[in-house]
C-alpha positions as CSV (number, residue, x, y, z in Angstrom):
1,X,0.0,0.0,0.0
2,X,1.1,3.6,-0.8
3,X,2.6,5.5,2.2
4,X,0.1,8.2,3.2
5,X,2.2,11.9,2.8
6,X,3.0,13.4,5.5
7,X,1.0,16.0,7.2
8,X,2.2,19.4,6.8
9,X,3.8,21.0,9.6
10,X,1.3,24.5,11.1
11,X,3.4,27.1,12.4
12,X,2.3,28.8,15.8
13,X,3.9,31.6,17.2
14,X,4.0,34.1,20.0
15,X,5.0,37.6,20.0
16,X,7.2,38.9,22.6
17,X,5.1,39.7,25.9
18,X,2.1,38.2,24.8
19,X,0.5,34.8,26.4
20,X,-1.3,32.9,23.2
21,X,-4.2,30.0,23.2
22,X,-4.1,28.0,20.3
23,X,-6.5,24.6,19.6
24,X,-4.3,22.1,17.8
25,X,-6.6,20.2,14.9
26,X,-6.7,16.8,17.2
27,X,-8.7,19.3,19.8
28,X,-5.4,19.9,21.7
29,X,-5.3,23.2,23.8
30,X,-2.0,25.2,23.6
31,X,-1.0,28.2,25.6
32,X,2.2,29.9,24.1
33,X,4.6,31.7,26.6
34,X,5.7,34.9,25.4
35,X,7.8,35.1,22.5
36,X,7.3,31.2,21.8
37,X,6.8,28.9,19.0
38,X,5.7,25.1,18.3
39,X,5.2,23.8,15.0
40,X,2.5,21.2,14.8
41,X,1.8,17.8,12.1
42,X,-0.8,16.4,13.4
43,X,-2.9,14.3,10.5
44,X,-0.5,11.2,11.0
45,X,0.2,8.1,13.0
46,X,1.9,9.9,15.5
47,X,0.7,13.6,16.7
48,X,4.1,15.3,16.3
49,X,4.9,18.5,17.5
50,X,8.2,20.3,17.8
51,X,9.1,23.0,20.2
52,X,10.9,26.0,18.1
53,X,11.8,28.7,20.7
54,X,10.5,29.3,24.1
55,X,7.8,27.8,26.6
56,X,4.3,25.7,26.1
57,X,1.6,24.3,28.2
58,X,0.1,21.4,26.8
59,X,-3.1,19.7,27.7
60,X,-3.6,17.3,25.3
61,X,-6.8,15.7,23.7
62,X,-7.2,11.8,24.7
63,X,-6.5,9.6,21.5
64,X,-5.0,6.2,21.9
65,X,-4.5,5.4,18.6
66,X,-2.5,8.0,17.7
67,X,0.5,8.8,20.0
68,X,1.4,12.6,20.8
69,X,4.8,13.3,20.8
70,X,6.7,16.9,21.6
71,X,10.5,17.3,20.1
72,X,12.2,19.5,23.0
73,X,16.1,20.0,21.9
74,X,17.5,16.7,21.2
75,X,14.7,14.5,22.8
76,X,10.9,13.5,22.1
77,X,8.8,13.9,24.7
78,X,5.9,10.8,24.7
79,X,2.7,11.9,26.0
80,X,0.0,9.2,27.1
81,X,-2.8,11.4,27.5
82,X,-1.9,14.5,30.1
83,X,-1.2,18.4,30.9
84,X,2.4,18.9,30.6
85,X,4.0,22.3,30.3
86,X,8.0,22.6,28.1
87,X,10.2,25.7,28.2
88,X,13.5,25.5,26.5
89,X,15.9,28.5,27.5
90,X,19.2,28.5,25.2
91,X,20.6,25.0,25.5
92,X,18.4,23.9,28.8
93,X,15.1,22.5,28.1
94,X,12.7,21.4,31.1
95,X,9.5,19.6,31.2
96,X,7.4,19.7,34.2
97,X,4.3,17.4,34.6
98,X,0.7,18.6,35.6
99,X,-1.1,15.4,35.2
100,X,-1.3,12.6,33.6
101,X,2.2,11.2,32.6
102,X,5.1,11.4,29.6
103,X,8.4,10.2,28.8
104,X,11.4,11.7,27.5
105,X,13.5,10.0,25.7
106,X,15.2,9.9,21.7
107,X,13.0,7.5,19.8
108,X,10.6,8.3,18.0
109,X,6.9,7.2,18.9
110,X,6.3,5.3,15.6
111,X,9.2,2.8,16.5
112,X,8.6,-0.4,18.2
113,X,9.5,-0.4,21.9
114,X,9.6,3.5,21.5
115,X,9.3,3.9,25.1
116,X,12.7,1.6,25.7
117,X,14.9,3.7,27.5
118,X,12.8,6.7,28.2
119,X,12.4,8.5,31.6
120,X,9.1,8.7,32.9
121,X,8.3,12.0,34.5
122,X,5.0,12.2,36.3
123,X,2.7,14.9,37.9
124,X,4.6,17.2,40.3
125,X,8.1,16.5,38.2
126,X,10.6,18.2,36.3
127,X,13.1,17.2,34.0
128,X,15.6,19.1,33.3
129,X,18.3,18.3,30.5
130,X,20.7,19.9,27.7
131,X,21.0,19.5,24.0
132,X,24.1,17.0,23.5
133,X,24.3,15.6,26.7
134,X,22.8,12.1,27.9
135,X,22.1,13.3,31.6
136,X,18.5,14.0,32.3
137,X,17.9,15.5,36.3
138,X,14.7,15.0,37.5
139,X,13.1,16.8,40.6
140,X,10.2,17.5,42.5
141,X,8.5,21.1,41.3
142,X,5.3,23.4,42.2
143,X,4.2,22.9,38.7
144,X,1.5,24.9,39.3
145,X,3.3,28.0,40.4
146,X,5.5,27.4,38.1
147,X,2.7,27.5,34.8
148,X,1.1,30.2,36.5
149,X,1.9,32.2,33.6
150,X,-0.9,30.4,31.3
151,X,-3.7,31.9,33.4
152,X,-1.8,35.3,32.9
153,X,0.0,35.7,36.3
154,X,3.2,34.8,37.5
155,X,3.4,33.4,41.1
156,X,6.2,34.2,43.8
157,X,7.0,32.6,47.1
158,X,9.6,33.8,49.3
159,X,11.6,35.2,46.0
160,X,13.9,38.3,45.6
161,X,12.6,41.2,44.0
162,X,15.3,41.3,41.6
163,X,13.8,38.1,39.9
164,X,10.3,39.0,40.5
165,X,11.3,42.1,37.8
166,X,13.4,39.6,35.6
167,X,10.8,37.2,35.4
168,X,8.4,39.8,34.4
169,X,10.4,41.6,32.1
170,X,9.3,39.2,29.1
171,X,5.5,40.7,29.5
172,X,6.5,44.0,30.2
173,X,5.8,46.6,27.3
174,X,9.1,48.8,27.8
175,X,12.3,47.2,29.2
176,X,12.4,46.5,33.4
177,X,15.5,47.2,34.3
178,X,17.0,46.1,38.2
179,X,18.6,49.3,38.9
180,X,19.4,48.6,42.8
181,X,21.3,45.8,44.2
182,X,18.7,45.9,46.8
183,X,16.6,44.0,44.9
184,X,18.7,41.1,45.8
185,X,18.4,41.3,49.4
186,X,13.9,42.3,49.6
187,X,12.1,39.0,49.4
188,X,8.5,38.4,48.2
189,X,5.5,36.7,47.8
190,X,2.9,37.7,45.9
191,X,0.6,36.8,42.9
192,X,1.4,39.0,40.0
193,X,-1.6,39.6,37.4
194,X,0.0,39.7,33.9
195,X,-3.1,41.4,32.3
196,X,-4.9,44.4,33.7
197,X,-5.5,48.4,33.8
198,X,-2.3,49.9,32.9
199,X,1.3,49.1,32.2
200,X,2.6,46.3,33.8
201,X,5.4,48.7,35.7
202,X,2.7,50.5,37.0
203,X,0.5,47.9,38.7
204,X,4.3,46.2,39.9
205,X,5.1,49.4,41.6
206,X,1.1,48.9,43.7
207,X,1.8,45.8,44.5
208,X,6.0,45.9,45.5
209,X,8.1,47.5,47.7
210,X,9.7,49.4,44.5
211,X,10.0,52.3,42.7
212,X,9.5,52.6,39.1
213,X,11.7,55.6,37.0
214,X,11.1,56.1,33.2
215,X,14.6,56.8,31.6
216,X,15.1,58.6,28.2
217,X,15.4,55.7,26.2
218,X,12.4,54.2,27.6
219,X,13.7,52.0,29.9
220,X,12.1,51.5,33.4
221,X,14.7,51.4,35.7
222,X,13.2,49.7,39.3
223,X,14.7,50.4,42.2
224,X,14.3,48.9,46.2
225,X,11.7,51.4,48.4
């Protein structure tokens, strides 16, 4: 019998600072991290998805037949049926579990005994790896603290201010700049909204012990209170 063609690979992308919902055509829900991108094949055998640039949150539609794979760096990630969240940052990818289960590995899900070899990583786990090398560290996580950001808010506990600005500098519409080494020693809590009235800076500087200061080039330079 003739091979069916592949399916044609769909492009999703992110702009920087904004948070994107996508449906995949199998009925998979995708939220995009800022300034991400997947591409997606999804007519075939296998559901194949690769991670381009950035973070996703997957929660996958049920389909037994059809395996739903994610390429992250130099591993597949083999999903059997779950919410699972990626984010690959320069060489590091990490993959933390919701629910449900996957397994990283290098096979592709179309081979035989695909799952030889892999790490399972279930809910309430990251694994953490880099392109090139065969160690993959697995660890407990707050998953949900740490995908906050697909329900457009980013949650702190116990943190320094100086990362509370860093981490929201990707939604931020003019550069947040840590201009106090201060920042470093203040720690937080909090529950930052990502959406709202007003620049991001400005609902920040309501909520933080900090001080926000426009600079020429539009920068926002944050300093301690």
């Amino acid at each position: 019998s003739m091979l069916a063609p592949a399916p044609e690979a769909r492009l999703y992308e992110s702009a920087p600072g904004q948070i994107l919902d996508v449906t995949l055509e199998d009925g998979t829900r995708v939220t995009l991290d800022a300034g991400s991108a997947v591409s997606a094949a999804i007519g075939g055998d296998v559901r194949r998805v690769r991670l381009e640039r950035g973070g996703a949150y997957f929660d996958v539609a049920h389909d037994a037949d059809h395996p739903f794979q994610v390429s992250v760096a130099d591993r597949q990630v083999i999903v059997t049926g779950t919410r699972f969240v990626t984010a690959l940052t320069g060489d590091a990818a990490e993959i933390s579990v919701l629910q449900g289960r996957v397994a990283v590995g290098r096979r592709d899900a179309a081979e035989p005994r695909a799952l030889d070899g892999a790490l399972p990583v279930a809910p309430g786990e990251r694994a953490v790896f880099r392109t090139g090398e065969p160690v993959i560290r697995k660890a407990q996580a707050d998953v949900e603290a740490a995908t906050a950001w697909r329900r457009r808010r980013l949650v702190f506990q116990d943190a320094p201010l100086s990362q509370v600005i860093v981490a929201a500098a990707r939604y931020s519409d003019h550069p947040l700049v840590p201009a106090d080494p201060a920042l470093d020693q203040v720690r937080v809590t909090v529950v930052l909204p990502l959406e709202g009235e007003g620049a991001l800076a400005d609902r920040m500087a309501a909520l933080l012990p900090i001080e926000t200061a426009r600079a020429p080039d539009g920068r926002i330079l944050v300093r301690a209170q």
